[in-house]
PASEBA-1860 file (N, C-alpha, C; in nm, 3 decimals):
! residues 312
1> XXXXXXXX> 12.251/32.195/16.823/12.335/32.279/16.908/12.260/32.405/16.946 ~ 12.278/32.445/17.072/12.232/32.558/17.110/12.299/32.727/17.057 ~ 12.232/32.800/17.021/12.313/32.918/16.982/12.455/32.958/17.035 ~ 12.480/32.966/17.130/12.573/33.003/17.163/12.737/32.840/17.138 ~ 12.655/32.712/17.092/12.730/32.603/17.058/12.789/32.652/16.885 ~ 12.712/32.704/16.818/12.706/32.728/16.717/12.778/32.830/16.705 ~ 12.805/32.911/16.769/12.868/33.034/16.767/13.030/32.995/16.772 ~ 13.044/32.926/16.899/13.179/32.842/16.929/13.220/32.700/16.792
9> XXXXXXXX> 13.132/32.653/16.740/13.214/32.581/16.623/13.231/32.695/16.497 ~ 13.102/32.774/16.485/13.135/32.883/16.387/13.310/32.927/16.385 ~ 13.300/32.999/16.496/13.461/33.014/16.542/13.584/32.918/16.493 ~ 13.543/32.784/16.549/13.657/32.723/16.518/13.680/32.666/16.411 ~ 13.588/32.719/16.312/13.558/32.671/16.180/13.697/32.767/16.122 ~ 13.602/32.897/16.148/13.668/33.005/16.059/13.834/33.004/16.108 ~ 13.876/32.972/16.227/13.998/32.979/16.281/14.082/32.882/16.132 ~ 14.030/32.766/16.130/14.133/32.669/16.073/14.092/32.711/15.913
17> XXXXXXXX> 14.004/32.753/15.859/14.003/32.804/15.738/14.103/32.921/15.707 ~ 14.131/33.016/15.833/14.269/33.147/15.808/14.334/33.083/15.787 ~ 14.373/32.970/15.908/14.522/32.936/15.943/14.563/32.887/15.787 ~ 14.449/32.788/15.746/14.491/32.725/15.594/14.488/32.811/15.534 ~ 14.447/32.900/15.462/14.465/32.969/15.346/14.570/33.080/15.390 ~ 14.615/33.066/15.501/14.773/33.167/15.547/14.894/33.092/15.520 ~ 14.901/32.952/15.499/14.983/32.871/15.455/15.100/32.931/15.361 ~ 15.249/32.892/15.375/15.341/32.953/15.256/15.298/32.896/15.129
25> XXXXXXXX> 15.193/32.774/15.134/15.154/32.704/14.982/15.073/32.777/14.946 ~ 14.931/32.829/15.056/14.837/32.927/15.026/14.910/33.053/14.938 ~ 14.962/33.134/15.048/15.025/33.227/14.991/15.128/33.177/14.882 ~ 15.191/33.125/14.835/15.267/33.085/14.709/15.147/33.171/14.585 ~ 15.028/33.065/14.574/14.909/33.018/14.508/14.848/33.187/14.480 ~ 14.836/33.257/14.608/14.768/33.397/14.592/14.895/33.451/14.524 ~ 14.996/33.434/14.545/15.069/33.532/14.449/15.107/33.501/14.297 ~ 15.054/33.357/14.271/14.996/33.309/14.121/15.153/33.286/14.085
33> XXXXXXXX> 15.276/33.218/14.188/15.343/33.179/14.157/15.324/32.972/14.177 ~ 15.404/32.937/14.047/15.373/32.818/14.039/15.462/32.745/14.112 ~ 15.483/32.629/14.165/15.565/32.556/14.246/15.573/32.374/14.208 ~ 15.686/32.305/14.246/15.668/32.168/14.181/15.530/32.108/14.265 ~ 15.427/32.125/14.349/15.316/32.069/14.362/15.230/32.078/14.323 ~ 15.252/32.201/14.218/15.103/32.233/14.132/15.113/32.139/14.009 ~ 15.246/32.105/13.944/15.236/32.007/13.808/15.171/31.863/13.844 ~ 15.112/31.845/13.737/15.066/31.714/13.689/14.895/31.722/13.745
41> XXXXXXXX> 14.849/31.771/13.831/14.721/31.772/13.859/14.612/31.838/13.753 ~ 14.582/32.029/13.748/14.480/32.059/13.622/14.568/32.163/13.620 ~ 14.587/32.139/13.486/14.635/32.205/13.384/14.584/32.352/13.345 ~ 14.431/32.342/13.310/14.379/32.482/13.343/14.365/32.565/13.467 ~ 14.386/32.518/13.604/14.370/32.550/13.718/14.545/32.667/13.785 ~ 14.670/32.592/13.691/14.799/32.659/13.671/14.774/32.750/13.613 ~ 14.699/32.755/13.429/14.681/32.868/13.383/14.646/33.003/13.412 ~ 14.540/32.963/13.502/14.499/33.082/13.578/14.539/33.132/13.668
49> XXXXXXXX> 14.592/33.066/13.744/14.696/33.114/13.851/14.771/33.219/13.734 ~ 14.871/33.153/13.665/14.983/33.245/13.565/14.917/33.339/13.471 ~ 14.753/33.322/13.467/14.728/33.491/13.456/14.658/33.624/13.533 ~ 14.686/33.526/13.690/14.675/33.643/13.786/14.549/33.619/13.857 ~ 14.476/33.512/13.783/14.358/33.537/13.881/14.371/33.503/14.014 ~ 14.274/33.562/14.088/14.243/33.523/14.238/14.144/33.417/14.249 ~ 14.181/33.280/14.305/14.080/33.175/14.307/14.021/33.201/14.419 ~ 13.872/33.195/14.420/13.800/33.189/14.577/13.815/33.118/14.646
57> XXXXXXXX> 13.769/33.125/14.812/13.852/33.042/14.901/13.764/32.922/14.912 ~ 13.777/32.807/14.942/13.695/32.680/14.900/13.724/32.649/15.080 ~ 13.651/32.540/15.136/13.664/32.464/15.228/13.768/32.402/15.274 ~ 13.880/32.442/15.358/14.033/32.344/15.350/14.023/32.282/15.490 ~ 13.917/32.224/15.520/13.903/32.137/15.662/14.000/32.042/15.612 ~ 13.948/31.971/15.533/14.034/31.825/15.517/14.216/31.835/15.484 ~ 14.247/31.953/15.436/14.375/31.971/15.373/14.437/32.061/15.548 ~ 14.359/32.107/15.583/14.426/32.118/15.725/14.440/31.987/15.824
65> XXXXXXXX> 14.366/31.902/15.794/14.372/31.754/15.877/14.496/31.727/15.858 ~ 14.480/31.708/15.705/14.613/31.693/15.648/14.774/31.699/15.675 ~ 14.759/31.836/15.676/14.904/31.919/15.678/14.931/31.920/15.846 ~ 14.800/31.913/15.956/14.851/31.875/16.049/14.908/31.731/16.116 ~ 14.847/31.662/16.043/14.875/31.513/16.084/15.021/31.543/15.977 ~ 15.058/31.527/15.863/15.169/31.531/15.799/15.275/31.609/15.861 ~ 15.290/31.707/15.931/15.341/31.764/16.048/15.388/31.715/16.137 ~ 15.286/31.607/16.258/15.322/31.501/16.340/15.422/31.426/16.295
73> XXXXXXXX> 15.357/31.355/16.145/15.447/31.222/16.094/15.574/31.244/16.102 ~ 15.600/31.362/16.059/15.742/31.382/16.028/15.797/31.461/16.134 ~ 15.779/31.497/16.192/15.836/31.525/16.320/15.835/31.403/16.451 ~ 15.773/31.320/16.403/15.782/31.186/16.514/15.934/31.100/16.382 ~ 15.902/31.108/16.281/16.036/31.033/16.198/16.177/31.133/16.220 ~ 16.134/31.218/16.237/16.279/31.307/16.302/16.310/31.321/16.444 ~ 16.241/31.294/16.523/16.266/31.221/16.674/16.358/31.088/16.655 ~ 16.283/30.975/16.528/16.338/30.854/16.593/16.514/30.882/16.451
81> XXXXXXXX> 16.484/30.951/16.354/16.616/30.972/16.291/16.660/31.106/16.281 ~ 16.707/31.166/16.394/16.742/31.264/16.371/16.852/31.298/16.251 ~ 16.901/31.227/16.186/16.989/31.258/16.079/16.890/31.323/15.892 ~ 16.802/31.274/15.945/16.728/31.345/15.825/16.675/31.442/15.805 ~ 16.642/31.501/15.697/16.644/31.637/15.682/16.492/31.688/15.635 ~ 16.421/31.769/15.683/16.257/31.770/15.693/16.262/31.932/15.629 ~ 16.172/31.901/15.546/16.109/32.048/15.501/16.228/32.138/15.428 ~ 16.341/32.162/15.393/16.373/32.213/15.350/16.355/32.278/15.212
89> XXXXXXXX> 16.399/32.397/15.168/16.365/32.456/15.037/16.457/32.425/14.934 ~ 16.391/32.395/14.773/16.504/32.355/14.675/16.404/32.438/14.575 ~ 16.488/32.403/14.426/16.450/32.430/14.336/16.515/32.354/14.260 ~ 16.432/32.386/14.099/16.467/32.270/14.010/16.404/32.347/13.897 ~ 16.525/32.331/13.795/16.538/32.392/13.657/16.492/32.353/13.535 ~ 16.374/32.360/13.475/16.345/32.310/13.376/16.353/32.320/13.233 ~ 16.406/32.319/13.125/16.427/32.349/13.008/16.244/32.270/12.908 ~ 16.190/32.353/12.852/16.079/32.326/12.792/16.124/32.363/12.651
97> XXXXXXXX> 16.027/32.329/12.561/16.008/32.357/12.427/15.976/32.529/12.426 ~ 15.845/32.580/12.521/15.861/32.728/12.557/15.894/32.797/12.650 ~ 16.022/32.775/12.702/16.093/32.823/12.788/16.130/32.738/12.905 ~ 16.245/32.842/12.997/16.303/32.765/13.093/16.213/32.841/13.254 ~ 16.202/32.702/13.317/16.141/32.708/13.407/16.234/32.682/13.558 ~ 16.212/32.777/13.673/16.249/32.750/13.804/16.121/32.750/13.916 ~ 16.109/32.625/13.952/16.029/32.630/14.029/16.094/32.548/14.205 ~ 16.026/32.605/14.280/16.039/32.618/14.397/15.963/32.502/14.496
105> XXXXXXXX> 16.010/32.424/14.580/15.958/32.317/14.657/16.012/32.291/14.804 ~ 15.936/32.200/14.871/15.990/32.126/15.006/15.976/32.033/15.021 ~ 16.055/31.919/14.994/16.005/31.793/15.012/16.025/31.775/15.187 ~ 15.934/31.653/15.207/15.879/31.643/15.324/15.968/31.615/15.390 ~ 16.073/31.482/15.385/16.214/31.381/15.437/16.309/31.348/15.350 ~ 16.405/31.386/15.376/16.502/31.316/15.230/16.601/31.276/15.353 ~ 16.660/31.119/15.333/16.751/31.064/15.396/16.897/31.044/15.347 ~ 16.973/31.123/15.353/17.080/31.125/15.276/17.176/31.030/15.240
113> XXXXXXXX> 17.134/30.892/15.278/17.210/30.799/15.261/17.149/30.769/15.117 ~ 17.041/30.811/15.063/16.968/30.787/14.929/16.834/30.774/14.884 ~ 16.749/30.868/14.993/16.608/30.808/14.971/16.539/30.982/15.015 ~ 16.414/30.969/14.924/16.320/31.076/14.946/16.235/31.094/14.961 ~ 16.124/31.097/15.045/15.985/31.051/15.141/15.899/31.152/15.135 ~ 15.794/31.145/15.051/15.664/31.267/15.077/15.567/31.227/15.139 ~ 15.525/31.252/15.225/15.426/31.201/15.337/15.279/31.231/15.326 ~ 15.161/31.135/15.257/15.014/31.198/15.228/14.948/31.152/15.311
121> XXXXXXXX> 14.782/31.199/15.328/14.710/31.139/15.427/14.595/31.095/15.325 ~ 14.502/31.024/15.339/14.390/31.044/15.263/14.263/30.946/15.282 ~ 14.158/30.923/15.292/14.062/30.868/15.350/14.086/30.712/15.320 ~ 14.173/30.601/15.422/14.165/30.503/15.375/14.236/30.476/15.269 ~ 14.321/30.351/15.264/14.428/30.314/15.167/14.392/30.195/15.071 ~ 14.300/30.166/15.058/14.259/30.043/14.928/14.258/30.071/14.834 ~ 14.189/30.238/14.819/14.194/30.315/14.638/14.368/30.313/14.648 ~ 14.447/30.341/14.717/14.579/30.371/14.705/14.675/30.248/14.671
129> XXXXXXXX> 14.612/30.127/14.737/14.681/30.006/14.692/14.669/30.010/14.622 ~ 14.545/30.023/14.539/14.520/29.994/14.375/14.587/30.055/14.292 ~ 14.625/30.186/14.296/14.642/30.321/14.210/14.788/30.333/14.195 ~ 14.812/30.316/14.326/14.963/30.389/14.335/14.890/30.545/14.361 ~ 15.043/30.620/14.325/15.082/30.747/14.300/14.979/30.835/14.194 ~ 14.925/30.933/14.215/14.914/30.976/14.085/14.969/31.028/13.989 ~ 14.966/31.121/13.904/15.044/31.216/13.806/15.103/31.308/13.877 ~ 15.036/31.370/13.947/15.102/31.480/14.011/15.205/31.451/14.103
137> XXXXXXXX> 15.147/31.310/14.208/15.238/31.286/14.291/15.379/31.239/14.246 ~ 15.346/31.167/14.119/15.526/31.155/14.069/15.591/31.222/14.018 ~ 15.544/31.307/13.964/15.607/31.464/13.948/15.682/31.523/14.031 ~ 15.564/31.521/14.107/15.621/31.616/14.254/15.788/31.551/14.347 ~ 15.722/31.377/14.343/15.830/31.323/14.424/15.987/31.295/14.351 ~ 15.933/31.284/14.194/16.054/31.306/14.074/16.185/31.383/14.092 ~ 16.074/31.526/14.098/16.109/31.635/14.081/16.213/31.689/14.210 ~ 16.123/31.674/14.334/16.195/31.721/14.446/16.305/31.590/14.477
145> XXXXXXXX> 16.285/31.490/14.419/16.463/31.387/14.454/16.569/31.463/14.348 ~ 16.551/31.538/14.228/16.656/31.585/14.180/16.691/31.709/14.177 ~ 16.611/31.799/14.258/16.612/31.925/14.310/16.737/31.895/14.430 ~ 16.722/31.791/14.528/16.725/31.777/14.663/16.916/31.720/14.588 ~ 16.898/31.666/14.522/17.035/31.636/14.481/17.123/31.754/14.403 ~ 17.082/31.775/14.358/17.150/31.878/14.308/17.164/32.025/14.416 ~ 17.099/31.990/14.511/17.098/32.100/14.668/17.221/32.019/14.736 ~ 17.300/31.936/14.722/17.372/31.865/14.777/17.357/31.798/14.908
153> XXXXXXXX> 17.206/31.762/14.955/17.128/31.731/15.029/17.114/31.573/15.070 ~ 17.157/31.508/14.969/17.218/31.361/14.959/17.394/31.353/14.988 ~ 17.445/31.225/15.072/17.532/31.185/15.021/17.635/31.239/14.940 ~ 17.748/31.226/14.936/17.849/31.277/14.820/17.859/31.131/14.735 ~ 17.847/31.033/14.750/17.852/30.881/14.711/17.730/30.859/14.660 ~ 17.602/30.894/14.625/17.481/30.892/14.604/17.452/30.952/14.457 ~ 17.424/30.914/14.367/17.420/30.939/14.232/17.260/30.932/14.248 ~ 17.206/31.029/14.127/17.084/31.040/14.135/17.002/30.905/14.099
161> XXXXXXXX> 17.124/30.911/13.982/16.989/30.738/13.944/16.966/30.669/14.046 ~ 17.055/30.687/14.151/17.021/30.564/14.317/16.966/30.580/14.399 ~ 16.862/30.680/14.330/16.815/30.795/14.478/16.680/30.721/14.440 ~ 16.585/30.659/14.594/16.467/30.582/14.552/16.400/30.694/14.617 ~ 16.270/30.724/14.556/16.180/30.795/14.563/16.018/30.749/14.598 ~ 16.011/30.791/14.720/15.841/30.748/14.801/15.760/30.800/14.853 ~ 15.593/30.777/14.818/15.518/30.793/14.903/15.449/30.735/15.036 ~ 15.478/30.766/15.140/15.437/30.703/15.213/15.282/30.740/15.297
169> XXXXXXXX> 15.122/30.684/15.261/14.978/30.745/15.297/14.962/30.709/15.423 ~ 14.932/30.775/15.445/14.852/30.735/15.657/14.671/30.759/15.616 ~ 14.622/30.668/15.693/14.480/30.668/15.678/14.418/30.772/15.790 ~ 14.366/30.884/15.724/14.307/30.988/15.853/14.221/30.917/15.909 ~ 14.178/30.814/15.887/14.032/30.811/15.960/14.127/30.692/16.115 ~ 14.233/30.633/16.050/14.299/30.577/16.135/14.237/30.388/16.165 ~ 14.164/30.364/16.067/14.099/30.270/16.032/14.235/30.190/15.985 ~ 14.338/30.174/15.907/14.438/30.115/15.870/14.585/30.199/15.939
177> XXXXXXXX> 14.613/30.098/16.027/14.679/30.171/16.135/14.807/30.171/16.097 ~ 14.849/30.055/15.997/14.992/30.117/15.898/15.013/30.144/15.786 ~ 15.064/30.228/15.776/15.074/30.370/15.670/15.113/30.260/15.504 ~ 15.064/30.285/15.415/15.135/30.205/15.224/15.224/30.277/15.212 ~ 15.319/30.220/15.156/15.400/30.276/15.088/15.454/30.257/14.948 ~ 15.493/30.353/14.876/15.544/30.307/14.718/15.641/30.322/14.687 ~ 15.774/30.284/14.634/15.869/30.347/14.635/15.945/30.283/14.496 ~ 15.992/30.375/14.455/16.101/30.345/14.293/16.185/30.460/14.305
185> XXXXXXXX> 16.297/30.411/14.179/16.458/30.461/14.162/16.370/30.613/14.094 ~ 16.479/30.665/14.121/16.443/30.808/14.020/16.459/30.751/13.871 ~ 16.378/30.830/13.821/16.378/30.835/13.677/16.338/30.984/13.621 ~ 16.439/30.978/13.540/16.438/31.142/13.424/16.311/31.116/13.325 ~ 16.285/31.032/13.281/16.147/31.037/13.215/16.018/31.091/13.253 ~ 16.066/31.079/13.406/15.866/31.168/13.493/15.940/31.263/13.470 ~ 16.082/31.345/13.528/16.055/31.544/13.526/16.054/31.538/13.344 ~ 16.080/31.466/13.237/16.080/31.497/13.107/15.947/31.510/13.091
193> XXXXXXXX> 15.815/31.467/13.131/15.685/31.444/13.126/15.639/31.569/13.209 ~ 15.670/31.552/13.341/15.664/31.704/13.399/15.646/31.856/13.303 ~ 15.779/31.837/13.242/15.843/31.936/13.097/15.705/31.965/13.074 ~ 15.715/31.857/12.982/15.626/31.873/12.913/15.500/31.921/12.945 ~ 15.421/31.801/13.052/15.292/31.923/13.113/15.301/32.094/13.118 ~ 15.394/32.107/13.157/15.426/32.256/13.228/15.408/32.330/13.075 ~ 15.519/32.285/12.933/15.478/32.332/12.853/15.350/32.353/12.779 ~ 15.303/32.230/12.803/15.126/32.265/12.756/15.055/32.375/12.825
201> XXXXXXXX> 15.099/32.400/12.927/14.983/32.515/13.017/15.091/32.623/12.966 ~ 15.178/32.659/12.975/15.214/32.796/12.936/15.207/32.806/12.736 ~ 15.190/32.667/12.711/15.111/32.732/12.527/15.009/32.795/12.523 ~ 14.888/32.710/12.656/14.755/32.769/12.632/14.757/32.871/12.682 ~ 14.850/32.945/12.756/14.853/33.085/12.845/14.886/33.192/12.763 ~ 15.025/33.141/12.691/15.021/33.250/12.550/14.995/33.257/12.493 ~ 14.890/33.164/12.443/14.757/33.184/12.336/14.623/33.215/12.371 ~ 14.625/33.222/12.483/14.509/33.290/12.513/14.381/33.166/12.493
209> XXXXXXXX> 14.414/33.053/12.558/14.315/32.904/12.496/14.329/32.827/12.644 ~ 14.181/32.790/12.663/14.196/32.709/12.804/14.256/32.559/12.790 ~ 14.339/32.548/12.876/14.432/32.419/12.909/14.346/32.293/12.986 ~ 14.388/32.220/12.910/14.348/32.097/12.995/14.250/32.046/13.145 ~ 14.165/32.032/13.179/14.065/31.994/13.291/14.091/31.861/13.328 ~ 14.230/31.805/13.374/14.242/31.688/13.406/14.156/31.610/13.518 ~ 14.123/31.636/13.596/14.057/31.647/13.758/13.880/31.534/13.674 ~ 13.839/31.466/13.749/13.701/31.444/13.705/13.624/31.546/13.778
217> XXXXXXXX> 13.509/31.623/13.720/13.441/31.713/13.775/13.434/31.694/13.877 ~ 13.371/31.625/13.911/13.315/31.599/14.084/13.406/31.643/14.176 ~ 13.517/31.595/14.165/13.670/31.627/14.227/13.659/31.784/14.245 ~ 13.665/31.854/14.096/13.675/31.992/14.070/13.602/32.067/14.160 ~ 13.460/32.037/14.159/13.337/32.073/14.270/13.411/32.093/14.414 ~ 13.451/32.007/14.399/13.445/31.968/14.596/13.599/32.056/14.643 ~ 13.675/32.078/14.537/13.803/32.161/14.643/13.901/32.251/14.486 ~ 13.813/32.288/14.426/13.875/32.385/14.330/13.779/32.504/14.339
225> XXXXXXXX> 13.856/32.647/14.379/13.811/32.770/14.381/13.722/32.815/14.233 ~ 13.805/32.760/14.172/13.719/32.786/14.012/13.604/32.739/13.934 ~ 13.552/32.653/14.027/13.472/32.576/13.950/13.363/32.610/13.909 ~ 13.293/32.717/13.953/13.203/32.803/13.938/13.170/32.850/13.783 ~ 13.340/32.891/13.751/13.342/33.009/13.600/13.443/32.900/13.531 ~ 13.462/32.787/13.580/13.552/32.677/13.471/13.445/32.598/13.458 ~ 13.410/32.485/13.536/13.340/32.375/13.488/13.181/32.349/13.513 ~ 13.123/32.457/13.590/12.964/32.445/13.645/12.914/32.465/13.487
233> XXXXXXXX> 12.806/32.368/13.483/12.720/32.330/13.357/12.773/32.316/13.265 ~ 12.918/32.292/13.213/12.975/32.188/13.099/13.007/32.063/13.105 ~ 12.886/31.996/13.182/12.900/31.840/13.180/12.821/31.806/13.299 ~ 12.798/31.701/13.323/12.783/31.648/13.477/12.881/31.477/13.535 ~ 12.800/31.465/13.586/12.842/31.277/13.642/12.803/31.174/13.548 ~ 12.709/31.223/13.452/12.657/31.130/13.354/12.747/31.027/13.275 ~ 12.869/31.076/13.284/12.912/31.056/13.128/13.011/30.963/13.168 ~ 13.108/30.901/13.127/13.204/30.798/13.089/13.287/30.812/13.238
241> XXXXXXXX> 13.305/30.735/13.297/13.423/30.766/13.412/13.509/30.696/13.388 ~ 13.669/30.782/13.401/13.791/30.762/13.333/13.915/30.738/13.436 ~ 13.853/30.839/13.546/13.931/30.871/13.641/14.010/30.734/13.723 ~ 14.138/30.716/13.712/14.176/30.564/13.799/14.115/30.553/13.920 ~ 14.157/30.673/13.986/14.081/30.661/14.128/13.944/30.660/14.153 ~ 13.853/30.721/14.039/13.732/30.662/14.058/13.758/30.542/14.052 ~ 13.739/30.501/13.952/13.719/30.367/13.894/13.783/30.266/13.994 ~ 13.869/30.281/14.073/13.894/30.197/14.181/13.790/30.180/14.339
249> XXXXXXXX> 13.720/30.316/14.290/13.630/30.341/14.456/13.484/30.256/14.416 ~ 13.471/30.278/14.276/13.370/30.203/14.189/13.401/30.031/14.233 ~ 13.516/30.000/14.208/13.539/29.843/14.214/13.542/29.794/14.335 ~ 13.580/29.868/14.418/13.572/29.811/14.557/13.430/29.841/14.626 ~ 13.306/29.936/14.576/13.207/29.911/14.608/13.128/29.804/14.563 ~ 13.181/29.763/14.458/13.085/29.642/14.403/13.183/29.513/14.492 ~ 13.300/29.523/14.491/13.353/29.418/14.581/13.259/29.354/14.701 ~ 13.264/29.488/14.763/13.224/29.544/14.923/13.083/29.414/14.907
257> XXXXXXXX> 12.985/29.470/14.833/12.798/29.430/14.765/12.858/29.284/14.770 ~ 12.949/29.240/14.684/12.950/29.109/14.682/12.998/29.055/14.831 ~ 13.107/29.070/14.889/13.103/29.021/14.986/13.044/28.991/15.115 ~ 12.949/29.095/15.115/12.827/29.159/15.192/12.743/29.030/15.160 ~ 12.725/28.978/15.036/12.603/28.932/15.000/12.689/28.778/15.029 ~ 12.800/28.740/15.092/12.881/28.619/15.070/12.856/28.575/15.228 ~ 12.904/28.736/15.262/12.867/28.699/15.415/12.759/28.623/15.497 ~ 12.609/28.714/15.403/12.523/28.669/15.487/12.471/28.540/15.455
265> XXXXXXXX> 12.515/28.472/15.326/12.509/28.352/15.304/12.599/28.284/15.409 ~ 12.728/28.245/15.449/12.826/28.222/15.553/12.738/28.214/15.672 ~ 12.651/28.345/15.743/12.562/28.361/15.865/12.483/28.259/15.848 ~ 12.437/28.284/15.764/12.272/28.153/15.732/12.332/28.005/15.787 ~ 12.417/27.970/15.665/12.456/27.876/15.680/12.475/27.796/15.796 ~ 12.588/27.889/15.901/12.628/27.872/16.017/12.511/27.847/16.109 ~ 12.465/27.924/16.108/12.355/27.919/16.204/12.278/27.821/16.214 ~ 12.244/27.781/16.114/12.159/27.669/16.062/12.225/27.535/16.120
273> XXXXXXXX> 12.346/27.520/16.127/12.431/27.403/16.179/12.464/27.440/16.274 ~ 12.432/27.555/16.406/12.474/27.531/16.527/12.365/27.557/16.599 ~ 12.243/27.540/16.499/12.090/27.587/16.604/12.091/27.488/16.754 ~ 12.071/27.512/16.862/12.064/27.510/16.973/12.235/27.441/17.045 ~ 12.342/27.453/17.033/12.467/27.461/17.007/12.530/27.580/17.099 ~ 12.585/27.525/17.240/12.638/27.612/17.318/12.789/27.568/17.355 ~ 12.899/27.683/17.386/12.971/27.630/17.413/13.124/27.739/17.392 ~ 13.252/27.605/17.403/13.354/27.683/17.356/13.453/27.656/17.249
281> XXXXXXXX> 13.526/27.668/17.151/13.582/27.618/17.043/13.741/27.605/17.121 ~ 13.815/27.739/17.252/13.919/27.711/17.266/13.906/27.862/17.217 ~ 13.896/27.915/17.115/13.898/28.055/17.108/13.790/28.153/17.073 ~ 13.664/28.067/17.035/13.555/28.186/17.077/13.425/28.102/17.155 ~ 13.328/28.202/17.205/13.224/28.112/17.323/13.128/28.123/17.212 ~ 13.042/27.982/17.191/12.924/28.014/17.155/12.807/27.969/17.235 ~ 12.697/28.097/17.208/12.586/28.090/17.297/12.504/28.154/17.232 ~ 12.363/28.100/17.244/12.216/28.169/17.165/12.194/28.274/17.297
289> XXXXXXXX> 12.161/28.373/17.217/12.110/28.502/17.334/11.960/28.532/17.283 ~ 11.809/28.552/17.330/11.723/28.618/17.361/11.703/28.755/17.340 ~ 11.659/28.802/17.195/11.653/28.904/17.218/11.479/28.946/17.216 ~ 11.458/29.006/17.321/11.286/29.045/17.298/11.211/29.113/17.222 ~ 11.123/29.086/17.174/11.074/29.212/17.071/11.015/29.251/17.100 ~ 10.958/29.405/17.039/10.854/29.515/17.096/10.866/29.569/16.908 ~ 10.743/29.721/16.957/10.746/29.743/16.851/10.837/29.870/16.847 ~ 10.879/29.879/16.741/10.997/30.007/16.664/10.932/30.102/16.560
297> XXXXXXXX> 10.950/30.226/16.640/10.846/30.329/16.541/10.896/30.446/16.518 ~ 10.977/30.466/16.411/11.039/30.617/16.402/11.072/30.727/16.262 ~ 11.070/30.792/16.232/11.100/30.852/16.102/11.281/30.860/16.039 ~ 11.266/30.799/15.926/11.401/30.762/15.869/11.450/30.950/15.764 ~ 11.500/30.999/15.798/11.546/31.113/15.728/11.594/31.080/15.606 ~ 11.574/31.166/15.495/11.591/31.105/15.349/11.793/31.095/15.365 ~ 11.807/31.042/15.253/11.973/31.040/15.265/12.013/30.978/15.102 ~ 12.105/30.963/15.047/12.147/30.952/14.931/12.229/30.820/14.916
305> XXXXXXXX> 12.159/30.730/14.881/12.222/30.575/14.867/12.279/30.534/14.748 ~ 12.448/30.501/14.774/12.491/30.472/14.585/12.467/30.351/14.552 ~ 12.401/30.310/14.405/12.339/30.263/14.365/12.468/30.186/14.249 ~ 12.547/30.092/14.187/12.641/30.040/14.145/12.577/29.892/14.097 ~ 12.526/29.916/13.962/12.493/29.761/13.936/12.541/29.769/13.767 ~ 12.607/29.658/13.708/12.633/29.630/13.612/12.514/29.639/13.513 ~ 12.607/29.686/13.362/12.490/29.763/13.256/12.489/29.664/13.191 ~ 12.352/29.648/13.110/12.289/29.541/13.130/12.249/29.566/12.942
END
């Protein structure tokens, strides 16, 4: 790009980095108040919030993709149902072993005939078939179906136990053009688990002892303000991977290798039985094409290739 190109994405860089960190979640976060979207994810990452620190500002390109496409979704599902209810504010009361907790939320859609819809985006949905939900996300979606009921936001005929609770992912890249979805009854056992998380981070807060690093580093790196003075040089990638969602991006790359390697057996094959073979099947044409050769001469820029082979 020419200087003055650079100048103009500079710009529109920094534009969507304000807009995100001006967010009411942003601002929630700077004022180191906690909310039902912070449980179940890192545990030490709450702590610090609840003792005031200021996290530095990290990269929120992708979480602005995000929140704008999640925006659309639900404003195109409130076009086609206008009877549902988008974004509104609740809260939800928690009784812990060290104390009672009110925390503050918006779930995305709640349909008052009995159902409650949080809307995610995230690169591609195969890790998500695999996984489901994570910790946090059933927390979160737990939490805000019995917030949202007890807001009288459901039904008068609608009992909580009947209230089904879902995520529904859209693929940003737009590669899987319909959205997964997951969906189950409420259950009091996730906000009892919730509880509980929440109580572990406010033990280690009044003891003065760091809480839990749930997140696999790498994760931490790439979109936690803290990672600098929490997790830089107490560990690396070396070590045991635990994480579901790794371990699912892991399995489907070795999938990927195998089928790759299935394919070009399939090509061979084929080919081999339609050598000089022109024509039409009814639904595809086949024809040998000519391609000429010359010579090809150019410099390959280094780049970082993942490497996934069974230990041996």
């Amino acid at each position: 790009m020419t200087a003055e190109e650079e100048a103009v994405s500079r710009s529109f860089y920094e534009a969507v980095q304000l807009a995100t960190n001006q967010t009411a979640r942003s601002i929630q976060a700077s004022g180191h108040r906690v909310g039902v979207s912070d449980l179940g994810h890192c545990s030490e990452r709450v702590r610090r919030h609840l003792l005031g620190q200021q996290e530095p500002e990290t990269d929120k390109t992708a979480a602005f993709i995000g929140t704008a496409l999640g925006d659309h979704i639900e404003a195109a599902m409130m076009a086609m149902y206008p009877n549902m209810i988008r974004q509104s504010e609740v809260s939800i009361t928690l009784h812990g072993d060290t104390g009672t907790y009110v925390l503050m939320g918006h779930p995305d859609l709640i349909e008052p005939s009995g159902k409650l819809i949080d809307v995610k985006t995230t690169r591609g949905l195969n890790r998500v078939r695999r996984t489901g939900p994570s910790q946090q996300q059933q927390f979160q979606r737990h939490m805000y179906a019995k917030a949202s009921h007890a807001a009288g936001l459901f039904d008068d005929d609608v009992a909580l136990t009947d209230v089904l609770v879902s995520n529904v992912w859209f693929d940003r890249a737009g590669d899987d053009r319909e959205p997964y979805v997951h969906e189950e009854r409420y259950d009091e056992r996730v906000v009892e688990a919730a509880t509980a998380w929440l109580d572990d981070v406010v033990y280690a807060f009044q003891h003065g002892e760091e809480a839990r690093k749930e997140p696999p580093i790498q994760m931490c790196e790439k979109a936690c303000g803290f990672f600098l003075d929490c997790r830089a040089g107490r560990g690396g990638p070396q070590g045991l991977i635990e994480d579901n969602d790794l371990l699912a991006a892991v399995a489907m790359h070795r999938e990927a290798m195998d089928l790759e390697r299935q394919a070009r057996r399939l090509k061979d094959e084929a080919k081999a039985a339609l050598q000089g073979v022109e024509g039409s099947t009814g639904a595809y044409t086949v024809k040998w094409v000519k391609i000429s050769g010359g010579h090809v001469e150019y410099d390959r820029s280094p780049y970082m290739k993942l490497d996934i082979r069974p230990i041996r």
